[in-house]
C-alpha positions as a printed Julia matrix, in Angstrom:
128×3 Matrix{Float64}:
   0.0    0.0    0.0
   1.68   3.54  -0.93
   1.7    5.72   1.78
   0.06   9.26   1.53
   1.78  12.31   2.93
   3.38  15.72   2.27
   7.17  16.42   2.01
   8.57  19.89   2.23
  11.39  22.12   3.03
  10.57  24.13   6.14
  11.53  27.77   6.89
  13.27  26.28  10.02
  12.35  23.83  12.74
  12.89  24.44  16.95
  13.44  21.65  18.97
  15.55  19.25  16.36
  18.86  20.25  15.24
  19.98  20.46  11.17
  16.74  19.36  10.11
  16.63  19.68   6.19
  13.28  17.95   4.71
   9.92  17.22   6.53
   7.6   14.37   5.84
   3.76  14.44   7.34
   1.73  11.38   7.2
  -1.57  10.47   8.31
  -0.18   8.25  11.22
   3.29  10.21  11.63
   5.86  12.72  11.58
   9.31  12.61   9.89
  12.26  14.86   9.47
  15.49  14.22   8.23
  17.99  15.75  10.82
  21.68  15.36  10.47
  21.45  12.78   7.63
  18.91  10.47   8.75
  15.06  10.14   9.01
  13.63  10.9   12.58
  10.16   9.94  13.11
   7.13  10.31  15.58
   4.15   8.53  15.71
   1.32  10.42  16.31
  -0.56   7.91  18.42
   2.31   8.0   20.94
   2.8   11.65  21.2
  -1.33  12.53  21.42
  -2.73  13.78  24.15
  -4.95  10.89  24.81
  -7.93  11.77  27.21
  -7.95  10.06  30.64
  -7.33   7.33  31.52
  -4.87   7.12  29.02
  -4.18   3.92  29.7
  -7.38   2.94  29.24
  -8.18   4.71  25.81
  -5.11   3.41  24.64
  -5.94  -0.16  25.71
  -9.65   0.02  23.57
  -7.88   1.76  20.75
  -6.12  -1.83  19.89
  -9.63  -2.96  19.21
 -11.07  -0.12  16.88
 -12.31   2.39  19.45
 -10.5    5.83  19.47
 -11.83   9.0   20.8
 -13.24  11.16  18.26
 -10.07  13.61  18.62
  -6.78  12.93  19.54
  -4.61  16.02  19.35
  -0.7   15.49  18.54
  -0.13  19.74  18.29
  -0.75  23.09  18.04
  -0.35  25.35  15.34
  -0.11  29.01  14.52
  -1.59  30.08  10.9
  -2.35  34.24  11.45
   1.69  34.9   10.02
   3.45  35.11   6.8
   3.75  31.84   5.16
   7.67  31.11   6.41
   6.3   31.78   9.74
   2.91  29.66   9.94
   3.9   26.93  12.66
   3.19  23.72  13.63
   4.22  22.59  17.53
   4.43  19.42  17.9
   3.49  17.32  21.35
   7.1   15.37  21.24
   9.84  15.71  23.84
  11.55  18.17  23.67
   8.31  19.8   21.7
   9.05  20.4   17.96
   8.16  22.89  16.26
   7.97  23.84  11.91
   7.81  26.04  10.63
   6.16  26.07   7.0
   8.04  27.03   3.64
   6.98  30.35   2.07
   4.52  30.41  -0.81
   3.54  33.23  -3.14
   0.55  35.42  -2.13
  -1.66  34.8   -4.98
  -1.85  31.03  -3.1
  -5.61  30.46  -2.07
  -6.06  28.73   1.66
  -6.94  25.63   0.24
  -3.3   25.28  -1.78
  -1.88  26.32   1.37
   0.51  24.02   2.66
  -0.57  25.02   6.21
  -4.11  23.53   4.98
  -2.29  20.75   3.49
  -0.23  19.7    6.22
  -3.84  19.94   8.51
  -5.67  17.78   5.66
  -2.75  14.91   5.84
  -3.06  14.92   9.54
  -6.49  14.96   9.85
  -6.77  11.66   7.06
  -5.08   9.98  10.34
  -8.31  10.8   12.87
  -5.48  13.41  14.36
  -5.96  17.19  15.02
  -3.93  20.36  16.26
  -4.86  22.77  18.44
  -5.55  26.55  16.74
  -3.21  28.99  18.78
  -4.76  32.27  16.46
């Protein structure tokens, strides 16, 4: 099965050193850092409601809560500075490559990056 996702060049990224290239995907998050692929499962960096242990338990069996949310984000900036904050330790955070103006919100690869994650029953908090 080919896996569907979103690979890009961010602006910069907090929280990972050298990273060059990032990769969303409905189920994770990758970025290359220092020559090699670092990635984060979404399901294991969500904030799972409590008991976690227990959610996590049914989840094995088909039952999830309705939203699981693995970030925030930040999308009232100029493109290069539109941000994603990821729940990892430390917390990550990327920032999005620029685009031209003339881009409508549905190109965007903020609303991209949101659609991709979203195809995974994830979410992100809206900081604007």
């Amino acid at each position: 099965m080919a896996r569907t996702g979103l690979t890009f060049e961010p602006s910069r990224v907090e929280g990972l050193p050298h990273v060059t290239e990032v990769a969303v995907h409905p189920q994770e998050l990758a970025l290359f850092s220092g020559g090699e692929w670092v990635c984060y499962r979404f399901a294991e960096i969500a904030h799972w409601p409590t008991p976690g242990a227990f959610w996590r338990a049914v989840s094995m069996l088909g039952w999830r809560p309705k939203q699981l949310y693995v970030g925030e984000r930040d999308w009232f900036h100029p493109p290069a500075e539109r941000f994603f904050r990821f729940f990892t330790t430390p917390p990550i955070t990327v920032y999005l490559a620029d685009e031209p103006a003339e881009t409508d919100y549905g190109s965007t690869l903020f609303q991209r990056v949101l659609q991709v994650i979203a195809e995974g029953g994830f979410w992100t908090y809206d900081l604007g």
